[in-house]
Backbone as a chain_set.jsonl record, in Angstrom:
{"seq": "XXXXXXXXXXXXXXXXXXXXXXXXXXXXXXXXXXXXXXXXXXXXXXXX", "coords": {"N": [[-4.57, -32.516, -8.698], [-4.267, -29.994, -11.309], [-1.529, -28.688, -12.639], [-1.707, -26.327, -13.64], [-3.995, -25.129, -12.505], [-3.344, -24.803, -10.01], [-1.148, -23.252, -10.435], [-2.819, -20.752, -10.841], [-4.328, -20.423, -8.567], [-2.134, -19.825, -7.044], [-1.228, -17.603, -7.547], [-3.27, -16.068, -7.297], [-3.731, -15.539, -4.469], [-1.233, -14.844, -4.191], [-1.291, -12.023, -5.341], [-3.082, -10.964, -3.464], [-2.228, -11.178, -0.698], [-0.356, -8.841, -1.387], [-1.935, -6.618, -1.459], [-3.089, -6.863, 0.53], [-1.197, -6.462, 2.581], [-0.44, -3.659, 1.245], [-2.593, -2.422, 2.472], [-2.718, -2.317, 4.96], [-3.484, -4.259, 6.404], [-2.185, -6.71, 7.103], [0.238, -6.394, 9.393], [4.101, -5.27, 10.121], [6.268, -4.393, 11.9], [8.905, -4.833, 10.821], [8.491, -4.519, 8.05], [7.918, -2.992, 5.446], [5.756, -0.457, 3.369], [6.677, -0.664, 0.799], [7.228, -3.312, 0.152], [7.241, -6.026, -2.396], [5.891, -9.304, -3.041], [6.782, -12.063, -4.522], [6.865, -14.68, -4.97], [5.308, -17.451, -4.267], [4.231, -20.735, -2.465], [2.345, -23.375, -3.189], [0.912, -26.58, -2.2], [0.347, -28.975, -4.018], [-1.814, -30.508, -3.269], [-3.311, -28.517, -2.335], [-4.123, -28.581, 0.513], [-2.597, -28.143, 2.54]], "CA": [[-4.952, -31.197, -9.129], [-3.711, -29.65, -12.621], [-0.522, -28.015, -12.506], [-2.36, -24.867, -14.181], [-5.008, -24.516, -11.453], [-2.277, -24.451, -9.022], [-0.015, -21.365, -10.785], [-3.407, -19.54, -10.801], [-4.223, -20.1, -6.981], [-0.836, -19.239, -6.061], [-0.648, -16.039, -8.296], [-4.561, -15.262, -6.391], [-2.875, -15.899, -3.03], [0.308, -13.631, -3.991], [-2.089, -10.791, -5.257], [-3.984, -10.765, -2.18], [-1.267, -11.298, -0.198], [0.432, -7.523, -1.464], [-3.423, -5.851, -1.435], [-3.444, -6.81, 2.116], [0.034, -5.299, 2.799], [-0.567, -2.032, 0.949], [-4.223, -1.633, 2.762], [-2.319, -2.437, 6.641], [-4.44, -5.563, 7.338], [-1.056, -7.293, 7.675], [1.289, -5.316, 9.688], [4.983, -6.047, 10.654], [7.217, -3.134, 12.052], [10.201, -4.741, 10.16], [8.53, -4.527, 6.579], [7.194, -1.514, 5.159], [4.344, -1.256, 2.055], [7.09, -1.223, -0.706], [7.203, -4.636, -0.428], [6.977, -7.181, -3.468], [5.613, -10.391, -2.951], [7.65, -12.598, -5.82], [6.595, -16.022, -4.864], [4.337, -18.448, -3.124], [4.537, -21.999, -2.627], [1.148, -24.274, -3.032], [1.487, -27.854, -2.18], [-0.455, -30.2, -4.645], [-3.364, -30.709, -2.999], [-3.927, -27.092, -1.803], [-4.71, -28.623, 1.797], [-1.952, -27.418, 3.396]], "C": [[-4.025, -30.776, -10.255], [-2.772, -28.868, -11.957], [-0.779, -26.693, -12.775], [-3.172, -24.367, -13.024], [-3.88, -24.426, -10.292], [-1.42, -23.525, -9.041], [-1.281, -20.677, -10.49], [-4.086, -19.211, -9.123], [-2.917, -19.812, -6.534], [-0.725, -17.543, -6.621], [-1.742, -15.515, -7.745], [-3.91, -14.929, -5.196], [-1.903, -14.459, -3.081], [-0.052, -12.24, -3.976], [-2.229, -10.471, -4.102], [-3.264, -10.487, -1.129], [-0.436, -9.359, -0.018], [-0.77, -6.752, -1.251], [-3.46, -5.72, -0.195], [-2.72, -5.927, 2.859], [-0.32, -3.816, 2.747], [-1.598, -1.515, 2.182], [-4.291, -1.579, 4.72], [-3.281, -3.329, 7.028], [-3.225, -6.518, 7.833], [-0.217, -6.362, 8.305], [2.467, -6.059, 10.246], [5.948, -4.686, 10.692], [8.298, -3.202, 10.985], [9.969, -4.581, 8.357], [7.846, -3.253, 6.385], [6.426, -2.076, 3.862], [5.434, -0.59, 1.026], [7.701, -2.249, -0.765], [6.996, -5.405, -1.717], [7.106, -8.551, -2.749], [5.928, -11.016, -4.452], [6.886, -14.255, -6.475], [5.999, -16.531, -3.683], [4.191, -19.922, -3.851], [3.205, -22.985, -2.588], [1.563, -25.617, -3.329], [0.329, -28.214, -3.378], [-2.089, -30.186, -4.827], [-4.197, -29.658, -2.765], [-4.696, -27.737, -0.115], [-3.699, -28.489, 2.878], [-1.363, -26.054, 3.483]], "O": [[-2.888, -31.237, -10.157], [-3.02, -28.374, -10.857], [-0.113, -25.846, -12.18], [-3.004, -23.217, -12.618], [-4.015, -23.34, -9.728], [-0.927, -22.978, -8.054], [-1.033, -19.748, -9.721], [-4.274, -18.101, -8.625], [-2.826, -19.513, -5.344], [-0.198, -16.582, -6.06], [-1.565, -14.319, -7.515], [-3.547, -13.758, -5.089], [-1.858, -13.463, -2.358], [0.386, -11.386, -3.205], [-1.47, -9.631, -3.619], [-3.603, -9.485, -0.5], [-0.098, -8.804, 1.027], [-0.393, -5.827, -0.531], [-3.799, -4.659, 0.329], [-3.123, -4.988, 3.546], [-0.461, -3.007, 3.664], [-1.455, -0.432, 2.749], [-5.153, -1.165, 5.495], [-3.917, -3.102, 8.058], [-3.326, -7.059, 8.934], [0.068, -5.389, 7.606], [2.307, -7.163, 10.767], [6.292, -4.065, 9.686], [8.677, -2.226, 10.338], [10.888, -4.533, 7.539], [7.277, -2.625, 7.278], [6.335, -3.209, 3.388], [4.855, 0.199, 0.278], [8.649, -2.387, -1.538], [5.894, -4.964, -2.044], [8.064, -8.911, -2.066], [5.394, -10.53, -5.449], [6.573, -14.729, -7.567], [6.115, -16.192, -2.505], [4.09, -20.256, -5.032], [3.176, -23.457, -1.452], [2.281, -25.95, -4.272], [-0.621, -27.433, -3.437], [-2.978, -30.023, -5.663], [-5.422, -29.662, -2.887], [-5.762, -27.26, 0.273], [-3.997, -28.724, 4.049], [-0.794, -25.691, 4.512]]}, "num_chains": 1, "name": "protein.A"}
C-alpha cells in the first residue's frame, strides 16, 4: 500500500477519532472533550 494512502487513512481515522470524542460516543471519566488527538499509527497493510 502507498505510503500516501496510508497518511490519509490515518489523518481520516484521527479526525473521526476527535468528532467522536467531542459528540460523547467515546466516553472515559479520565479524559475530558478538550482533548487533541496528535497521532495515529496504521500498520502497512491497514489489516490490523
Amino acid at each position: 500500500m502507498s505510503e500516501i494512502r496510508t497518511h490519509r487513512v490515518a489523518a481520516q481515522i484521527r479526525e473521526e477519532i476527535g468528532r467522536m470524542i467531542v459528540r460523547g460516543i467515546i466516553k472515559d471519566p479520565r479524559v475530558g472533550t478538550s482533548l487533541t488527538v496528535t497521532e495515529v499509527t496504521v500498520s502497512k497493510d491497514i489489516s490490523c
